[in-house]
VEXDREN-2710 file (C-alpha; in Angstrom, 1 decimal):
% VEXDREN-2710
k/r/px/py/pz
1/UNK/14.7/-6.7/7.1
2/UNK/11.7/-5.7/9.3
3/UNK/9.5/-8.8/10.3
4/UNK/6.1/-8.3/9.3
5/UNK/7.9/-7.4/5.5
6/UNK/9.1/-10.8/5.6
7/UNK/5.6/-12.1/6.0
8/UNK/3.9/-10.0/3.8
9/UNK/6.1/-11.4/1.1
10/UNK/6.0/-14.7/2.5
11/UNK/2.3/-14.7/2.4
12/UNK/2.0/-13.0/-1.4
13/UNK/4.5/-16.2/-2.5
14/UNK/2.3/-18.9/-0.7
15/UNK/-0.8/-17.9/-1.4
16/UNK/0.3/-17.3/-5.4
17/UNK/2.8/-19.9/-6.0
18/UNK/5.6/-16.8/-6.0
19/UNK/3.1/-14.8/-8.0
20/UNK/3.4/-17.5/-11.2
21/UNK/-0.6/-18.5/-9.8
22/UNK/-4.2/-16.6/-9.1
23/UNK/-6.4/-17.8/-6.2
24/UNK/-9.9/-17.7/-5.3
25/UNK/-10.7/-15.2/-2.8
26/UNK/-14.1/-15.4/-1.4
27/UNK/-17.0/-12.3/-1.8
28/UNK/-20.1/-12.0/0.7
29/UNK/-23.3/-14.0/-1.4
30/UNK/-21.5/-14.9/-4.5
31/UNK/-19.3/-16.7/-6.1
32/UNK/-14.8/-17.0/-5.2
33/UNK/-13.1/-14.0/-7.4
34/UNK/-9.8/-15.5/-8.9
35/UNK/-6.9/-13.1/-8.0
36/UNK/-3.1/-12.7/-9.2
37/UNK/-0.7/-9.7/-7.5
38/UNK/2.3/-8.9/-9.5
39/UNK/5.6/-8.1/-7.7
40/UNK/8.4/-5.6/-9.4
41/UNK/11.8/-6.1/-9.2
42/UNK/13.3/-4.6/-6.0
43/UNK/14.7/-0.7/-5.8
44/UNK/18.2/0.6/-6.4
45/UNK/20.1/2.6/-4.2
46/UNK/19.7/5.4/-6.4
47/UNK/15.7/4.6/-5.9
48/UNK/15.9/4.9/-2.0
49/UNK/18.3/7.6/-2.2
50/UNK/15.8/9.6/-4.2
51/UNK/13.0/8.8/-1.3
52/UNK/15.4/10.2/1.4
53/UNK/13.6/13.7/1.3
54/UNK/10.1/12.0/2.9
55/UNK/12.3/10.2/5.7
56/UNK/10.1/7.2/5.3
57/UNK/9.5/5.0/7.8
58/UNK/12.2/1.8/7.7
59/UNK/9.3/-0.8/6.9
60/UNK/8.2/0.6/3.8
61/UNK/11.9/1.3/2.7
62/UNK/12.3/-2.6/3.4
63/UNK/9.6/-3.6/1.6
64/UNK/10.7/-1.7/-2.0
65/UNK/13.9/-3.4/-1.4
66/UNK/12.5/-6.4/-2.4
67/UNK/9.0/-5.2/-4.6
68/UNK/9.5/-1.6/-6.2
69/UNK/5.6/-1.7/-6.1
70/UNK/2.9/-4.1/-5.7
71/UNK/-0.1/-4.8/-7.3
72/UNK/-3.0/-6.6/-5.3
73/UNK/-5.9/-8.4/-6.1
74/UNK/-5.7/-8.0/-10.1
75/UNK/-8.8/-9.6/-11.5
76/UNK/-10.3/-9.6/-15.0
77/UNK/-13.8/-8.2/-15.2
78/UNK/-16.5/-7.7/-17.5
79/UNK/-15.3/-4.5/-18.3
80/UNK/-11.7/-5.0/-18.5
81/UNK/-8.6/-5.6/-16.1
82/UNK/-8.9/-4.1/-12.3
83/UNK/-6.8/-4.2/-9.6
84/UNK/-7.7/-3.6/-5.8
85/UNK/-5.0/-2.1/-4.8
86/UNK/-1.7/-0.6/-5.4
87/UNK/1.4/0.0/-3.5
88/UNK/3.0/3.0/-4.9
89/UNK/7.1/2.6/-6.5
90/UNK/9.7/4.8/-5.6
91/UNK/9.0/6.6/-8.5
92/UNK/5.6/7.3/-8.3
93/UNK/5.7/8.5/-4.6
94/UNK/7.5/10.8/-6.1
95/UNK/5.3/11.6/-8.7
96/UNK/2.1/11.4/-6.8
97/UNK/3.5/14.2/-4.2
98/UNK/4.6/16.6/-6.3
99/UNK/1.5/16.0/-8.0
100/UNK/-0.3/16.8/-4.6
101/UNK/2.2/19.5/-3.5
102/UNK/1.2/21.4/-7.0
103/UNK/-2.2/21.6/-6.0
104/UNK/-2.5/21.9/-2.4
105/UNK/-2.4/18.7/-1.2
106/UNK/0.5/17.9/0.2
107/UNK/2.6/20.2/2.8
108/UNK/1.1/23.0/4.9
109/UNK/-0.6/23.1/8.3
110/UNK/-1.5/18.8/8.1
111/UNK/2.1/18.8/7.5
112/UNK/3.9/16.6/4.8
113/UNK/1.8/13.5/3.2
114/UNK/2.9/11.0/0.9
115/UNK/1.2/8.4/-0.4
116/UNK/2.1/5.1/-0.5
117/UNK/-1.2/2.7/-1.6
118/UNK/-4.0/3.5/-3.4
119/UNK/-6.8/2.0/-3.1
120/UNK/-9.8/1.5/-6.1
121/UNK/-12.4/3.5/-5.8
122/UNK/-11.5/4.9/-2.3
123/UNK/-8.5/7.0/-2.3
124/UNK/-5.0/6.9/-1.4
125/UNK/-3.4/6.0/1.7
126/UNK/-1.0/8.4/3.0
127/UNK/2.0/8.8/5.3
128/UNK/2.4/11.8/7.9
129/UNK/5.9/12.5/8.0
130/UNK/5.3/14.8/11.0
131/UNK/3.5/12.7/12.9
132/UNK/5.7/9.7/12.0
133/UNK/8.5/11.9/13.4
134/UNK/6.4/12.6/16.4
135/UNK/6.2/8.8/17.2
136/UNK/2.1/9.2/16.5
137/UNK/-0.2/7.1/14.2
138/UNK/1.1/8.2/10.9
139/UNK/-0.5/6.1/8.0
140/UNK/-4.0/7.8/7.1
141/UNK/-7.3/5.9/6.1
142/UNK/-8.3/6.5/2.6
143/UNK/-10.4/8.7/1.1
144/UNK/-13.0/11.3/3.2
145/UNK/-11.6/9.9/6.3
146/UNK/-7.9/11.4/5.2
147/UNK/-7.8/12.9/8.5
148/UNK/-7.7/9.5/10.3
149/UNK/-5.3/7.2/11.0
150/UNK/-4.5/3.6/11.4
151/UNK/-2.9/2.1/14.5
152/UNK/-0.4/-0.2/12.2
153/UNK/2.6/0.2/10.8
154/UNK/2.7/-0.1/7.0
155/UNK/3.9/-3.6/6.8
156/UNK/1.4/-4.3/9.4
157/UNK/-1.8/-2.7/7.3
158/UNK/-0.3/-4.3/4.2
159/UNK/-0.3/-7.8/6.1
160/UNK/-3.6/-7.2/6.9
161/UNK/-5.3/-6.5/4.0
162/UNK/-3.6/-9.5/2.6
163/UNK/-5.1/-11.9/5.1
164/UNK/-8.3/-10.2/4.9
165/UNK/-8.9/-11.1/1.1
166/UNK/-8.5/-7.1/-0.1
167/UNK/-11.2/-6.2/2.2
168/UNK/-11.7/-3.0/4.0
169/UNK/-10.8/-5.0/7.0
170/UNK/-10.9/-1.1/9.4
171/UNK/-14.6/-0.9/8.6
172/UNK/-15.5/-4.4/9.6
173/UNK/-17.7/-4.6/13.1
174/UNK/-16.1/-7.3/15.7
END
């Protein structure tokens, strides 16, 4: 099991009470949002198996071992349930490429994407299978800036945007 995995899930259980529990998470000039993530039972064989075409990288393989998706920072708003973020399930990688593969998206000269979280009200963030294979930067940013990418591992952006409270931690200035 790859490390930073391990802490991500580590970190979801502590700061939830094993996901039984919200907590506050604090916003710029107003009041502490109260949070809850929900966790899915791990994959099957079969379920990796079926992922085997992407050639994935091992972290995120790891990582729906033990949660077959994720849901992050679930809150209950005026209008109605929302949810921050969302790691994809084997399933709906699937899905959500041959979705993208039917119209244009995925495949061709950027070479294959898959996408792996998606993120409210920004976009979905992606995995370069080339450039994964080429030992390059492989997990995009979201959104207009598809054509970037982050210099962490999935387990690594994952970890982050945990600690970070949900926020777009790659837009913050140091």
């Amino acid at each position: 099991m790859d490390q930073t995995v391990t802490n991500v899930i580590k970190t979801i259980n502590a700061l939830t009470n094993n996901t039984k529990d919200s907590y506050l998470v604090p916003t710029l000039g107003g009041a502490p949002i109260a949070c809850r993530f929900k966790t899915w039972t791990g994959a099957t064989k079969e379920d990796i198996q079926s992922l085997q075409q992407f050639d994935l990288p091992d972290d995120l393989i790891d990582f729906l071992l033990v949660t077959n998706g994720l849901d992050l920072f679930n809150m209950q708003t005026e209008y109605g349930p929302l949810t921050w973020a969302h790691v994809l399930s084997c399933q709906e990688i699937i899905e959500n490429y041959l979705l993208m593969k039917k119209i244009g998206f995925a495949g061709g000269e950027a070479g294959e994407s898959v996408g792996v979280i998606h993120l409210t009200d920004i976009g979905m963030i992606n995995i370069n299978i080339g450039r994964l294979k080429a030992g390059q930067h492989y997990l995009s940013y979201p959104g207009e800036r598809g054509n970037e990418y982050f210099n962490f591992t999935f387990a690594d952006w994952l970890h982050r945007y945990i600690v970070c409270g949900g926020s777009e931690f790659w837009n913050l200035l140091y």
